[in-house]
Every structure is written in C-alpha cells, then in structure tokens.
C-alpha positions in Angstrom: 115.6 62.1 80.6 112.4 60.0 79.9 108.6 62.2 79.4 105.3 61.8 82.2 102.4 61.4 79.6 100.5 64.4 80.2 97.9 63.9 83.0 95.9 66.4 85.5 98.2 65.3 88.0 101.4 66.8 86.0 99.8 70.0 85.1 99.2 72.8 86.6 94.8 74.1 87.3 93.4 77.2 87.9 94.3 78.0 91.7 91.6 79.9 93.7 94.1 82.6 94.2 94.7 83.1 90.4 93.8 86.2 87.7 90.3 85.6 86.8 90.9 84.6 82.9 93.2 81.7 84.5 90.1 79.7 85.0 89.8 79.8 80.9 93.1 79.8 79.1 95.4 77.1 80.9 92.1 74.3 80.3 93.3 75.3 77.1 96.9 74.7 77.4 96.1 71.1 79.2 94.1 70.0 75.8 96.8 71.3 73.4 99.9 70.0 75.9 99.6 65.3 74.8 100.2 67.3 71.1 103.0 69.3 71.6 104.4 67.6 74.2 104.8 65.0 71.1 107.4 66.7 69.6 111.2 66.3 70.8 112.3 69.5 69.6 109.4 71.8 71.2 111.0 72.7 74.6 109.1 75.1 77.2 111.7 78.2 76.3 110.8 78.0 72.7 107.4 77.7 73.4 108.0 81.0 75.4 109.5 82.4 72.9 107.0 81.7 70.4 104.5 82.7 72.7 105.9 85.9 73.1 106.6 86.6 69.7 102.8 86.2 68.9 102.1 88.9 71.8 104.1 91.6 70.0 102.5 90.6 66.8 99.2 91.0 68.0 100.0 94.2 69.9 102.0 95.7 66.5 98.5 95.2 64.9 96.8 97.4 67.4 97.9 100.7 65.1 99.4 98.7 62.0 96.4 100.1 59.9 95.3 97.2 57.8 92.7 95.7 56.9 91.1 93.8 59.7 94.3 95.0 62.1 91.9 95.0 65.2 91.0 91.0 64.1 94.1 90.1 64.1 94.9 91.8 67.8 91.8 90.1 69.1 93.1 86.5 67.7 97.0 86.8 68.4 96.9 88.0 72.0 94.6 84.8 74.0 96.8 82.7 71.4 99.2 84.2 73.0 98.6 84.1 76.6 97.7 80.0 76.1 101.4 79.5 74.8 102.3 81.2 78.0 100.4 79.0 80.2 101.5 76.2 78.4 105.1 76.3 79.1 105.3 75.5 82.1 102.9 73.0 81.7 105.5 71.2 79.1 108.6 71.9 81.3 106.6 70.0 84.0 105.6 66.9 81.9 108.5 66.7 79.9 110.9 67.3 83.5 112.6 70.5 81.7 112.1 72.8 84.6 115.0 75.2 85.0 116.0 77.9 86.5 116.6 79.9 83.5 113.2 78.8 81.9 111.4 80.3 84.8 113.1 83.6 84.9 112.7 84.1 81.1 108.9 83.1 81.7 109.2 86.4 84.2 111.0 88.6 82.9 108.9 88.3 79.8 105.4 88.7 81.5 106.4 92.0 82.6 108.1 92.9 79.4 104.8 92.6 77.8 102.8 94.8 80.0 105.1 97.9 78.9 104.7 96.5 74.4 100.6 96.7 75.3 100.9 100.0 77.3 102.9 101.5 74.7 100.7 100.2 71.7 97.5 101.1 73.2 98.6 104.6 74.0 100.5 104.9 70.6 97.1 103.8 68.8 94.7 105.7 70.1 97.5 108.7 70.0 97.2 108.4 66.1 93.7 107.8 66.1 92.7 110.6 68.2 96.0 113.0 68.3 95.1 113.4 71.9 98.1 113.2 74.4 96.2 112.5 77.1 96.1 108.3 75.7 99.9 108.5 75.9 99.6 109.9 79.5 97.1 106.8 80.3 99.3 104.2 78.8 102.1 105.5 81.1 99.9 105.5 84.4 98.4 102.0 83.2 102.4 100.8 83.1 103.4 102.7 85.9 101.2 101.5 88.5 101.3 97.6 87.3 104.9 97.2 88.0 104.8 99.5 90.7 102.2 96.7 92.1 104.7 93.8 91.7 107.5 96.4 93.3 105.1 96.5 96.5 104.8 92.7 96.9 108.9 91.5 96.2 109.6 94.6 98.7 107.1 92.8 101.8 108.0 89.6 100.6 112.2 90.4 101.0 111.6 92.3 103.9 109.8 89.6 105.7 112.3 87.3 104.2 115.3 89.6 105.7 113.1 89.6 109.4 112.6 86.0 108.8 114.4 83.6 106.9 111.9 80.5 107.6 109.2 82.7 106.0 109.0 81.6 102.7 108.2 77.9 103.6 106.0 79.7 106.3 104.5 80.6 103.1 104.3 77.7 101.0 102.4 75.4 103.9 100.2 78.2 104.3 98.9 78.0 100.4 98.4 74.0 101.2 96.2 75.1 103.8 93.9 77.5 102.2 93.7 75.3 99.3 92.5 72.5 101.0 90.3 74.5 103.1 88.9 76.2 100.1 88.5 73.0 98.2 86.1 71.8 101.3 84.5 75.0 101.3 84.3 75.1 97.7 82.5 71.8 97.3 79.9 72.3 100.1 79.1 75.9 98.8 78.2 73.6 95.5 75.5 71.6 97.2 72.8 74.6 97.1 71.6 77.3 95.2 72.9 79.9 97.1 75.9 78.3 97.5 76.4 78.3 94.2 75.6 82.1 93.4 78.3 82.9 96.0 80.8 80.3 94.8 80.5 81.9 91.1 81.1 85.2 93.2 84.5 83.7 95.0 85.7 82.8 91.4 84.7 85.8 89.4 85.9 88.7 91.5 89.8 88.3 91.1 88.3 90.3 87.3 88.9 93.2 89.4 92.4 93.0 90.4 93.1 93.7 86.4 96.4 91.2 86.1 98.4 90.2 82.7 95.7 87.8 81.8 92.9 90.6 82.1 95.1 93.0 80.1 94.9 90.6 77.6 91.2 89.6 77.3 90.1 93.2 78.1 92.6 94.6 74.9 90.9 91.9 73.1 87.3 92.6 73.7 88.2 96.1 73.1 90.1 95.4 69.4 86.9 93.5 68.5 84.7 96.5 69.5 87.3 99.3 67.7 87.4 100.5 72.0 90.9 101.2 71.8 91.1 104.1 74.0 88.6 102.9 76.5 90.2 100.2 77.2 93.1 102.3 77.8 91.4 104.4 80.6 89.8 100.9 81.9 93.6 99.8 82.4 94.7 103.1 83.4 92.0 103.5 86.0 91.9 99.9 87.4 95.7 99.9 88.2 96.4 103.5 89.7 93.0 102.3 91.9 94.6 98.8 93.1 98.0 100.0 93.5 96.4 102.6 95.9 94.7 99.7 97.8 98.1 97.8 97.9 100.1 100.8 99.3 97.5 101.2 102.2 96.8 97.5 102.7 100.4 96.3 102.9 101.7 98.9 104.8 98.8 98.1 107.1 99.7 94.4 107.2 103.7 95.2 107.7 102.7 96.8 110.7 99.4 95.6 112.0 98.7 92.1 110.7 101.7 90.2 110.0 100.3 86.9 109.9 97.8 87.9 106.6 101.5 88.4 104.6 101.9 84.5 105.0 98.8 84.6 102.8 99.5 83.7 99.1 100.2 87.7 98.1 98.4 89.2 94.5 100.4 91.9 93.3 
C-alpha cells in the first residue's frame, strides 16, 4: 500500500467544534508526522500505544514521590496527548485506517480519564489524608463518562427514530464549517471582530474535555495544585453534565433539528 507525503490536505486541523487545547497540540502532531511517518515500522496502533503508555507514566508520577515527580507529570502528559493526536494523523497519511485502530484510539481516551481520576484523588489522598479528594476524583469520573453516556444515548435514539440521521449529520458539519470559515474570516477583518473571534475559539476551555484534563493536571503538577485541580475537574464536570441532562432532554423533545448539530459530550 504506497504512503501520501504528509500535507495539510491529509491531516486532520483544529475544527471549530473541537476541545479548546486542540487548537495547540495536533499543530504539534502535523510538525512531528513527515518524521515518523518515515519509519515503516511506526504504525498508528503503536503510536497509540506508546502514547498511552506515556499517559500512565506521567499520571504514576503524580504521587510516585520523587524528586521532581510533579516535572515529570507536567512533561509526560501533553507528550502524551500529541502522540494521541498524531495517530490518526499517521493512519491517514500512511492509508492504515481501520476499524480496530479507531476503536482502540476510543476505548483508550476514556480509559485514561478514570488512570488521572484515580491518581489525582489517590495523591492528594496521601498528601492531605483527606477523603473528601477521593470523593472528588470519583464525581470528576463519574460525570465525564456519564457526559459521553448522554450523547451515544440521543445519538442511537435518533438513529433508531431515524436511520438517515447520521448522514443528516455529517452534511450538516460541512455546512457549519463552511459557514463558520466565512464568518470566521470576515470577523478577522476588524478589531472587534477579532476580540469576538478569539472569544468563539477560546470558550470550548469551559466544556473541560480530555485535552483540558490534561493541560489543566499539568499546570496544576507544575504549581504542586494537585488537589485544586481536582475540585476544578470535579466541579466543571458535575456542572456540564447538569447542562447536558437539561439541554438534551430539551432538544429530544423541543428542538430536534439542533441534535443534527455536531454534539460535544
């Protein structure tokens, strides 16, 4: 199977619907993708892999009390999180794309939210002997997954009212991106424009996704703010879960045509 040399046309950029630390890491994985995708032997699964196996590193050194731990946390977790956007990136240059690259790439992503939850509220347990951290890493894990059980249960039960709605879907997202590339590059023409464009691409910081639990564990190992950051993810996901149970029960029943929107979590 011959290789596409890497190009922004092969690769995958920050949508305008994607976690706010996606406009930083995957330029990243675009610079580092024409050198690995040199390699024969580098396939997107090991990449995964290897990706994943730097996440649990860096969250073991989150209460592995050595010197510098905290560093180490702060370093391994973005490098991390780039190996993850650069996977699919390689399947897509190389042509490896499968099935069971993409649900390993999934079922992997939510694996890690429940090693940081658990090493955050184990850390701050020992560092504190307070119970109430281990209580906080449960709601923080909780109320993540109980966000993606809230969109795959709309999205199969619009599916199971509609079987044409997933392509329903799909030329919807061509839509709004196109329409928010226009409206993107006019808001650029002006001051103004620009202050509310920054706005449109900052916000999705507080819908608190896997990227954010990353950079916000980071900031927090380099500022020994373990058990804040613990309440920050706590806090932020029993809030947005909250929003999610109200807002698509409301569209279910009152505004079906916003769940052919592309739908956060």
């Amino acid at each position: 199977m011959s290789e596409t040399k890497p190009t922004k046309n092969n690769v995958i950029e920050p949508s305008y619907f994607s976690n706010w630390a996606d406009l930083f890491f995957p330029p990243i994985a675009n610079r580092i993708l024409p050198f690995i995708s040199g390699f024969k032997w580098i396939t997107p699964n090991i990449v995964t892999l290897f990706s994943f196996f730097l996440y649990v590193l860096g969250c073991l050194f989150i209460f592995i009390d050595v010197p510098g731990h905290l560093i180490f946390t702060a370093i391994l977790l973005p490098a991390a999180y780039i190996g993850d956007c650069l996977d699919g990136q390689l399947a897509r240059t190389k042509k490896l794309s499968s099935d069971i690259g993409n649900y390993l790439d999934k079922v992997v992503d939510v694996l890690k939210i429940y090693i940081i939850t658990i090493c955050l509220a184990y850390s701050a347990y020992l560092s504190t002997n307070d119970v109430t951290y281990i209580f906080l890493g449960f709601t923080a894990c909780f109320f993540f997954n109980f966000r993606y059980y809230l969109k795959l249960e709309t999205i199969f039960s619009q599916f199971n009212q509609d079987p044409q709605y997933l392509v329903k879907c799909s030329k919807r997202r061509q839509e709004l991106y196109r329409s928010k590339r226009a409206e993107y590059e006019q808001l650029s023409s002006n001051l103004s424009g620009k202050i509310k464009l920054f706005w449109f691409k900052h916000r999705s910081i507080f819908w608190v996704d896997e990227a954010e639990f990353v950079v916000f564990t980071s900031i927090g190992a380099l500022l020994n703010q373990i058990e804040l950051v613990l309440w920050v993810l706590a806090i932020s996901q029993f809030l947005i879960a909250s929003w999610r149970l109200f807002e698509r029960g409301y569209q279910t029943h009152k505004a079906k045509d916003q769940l052919l929107d592309p739908m956060r979590k």
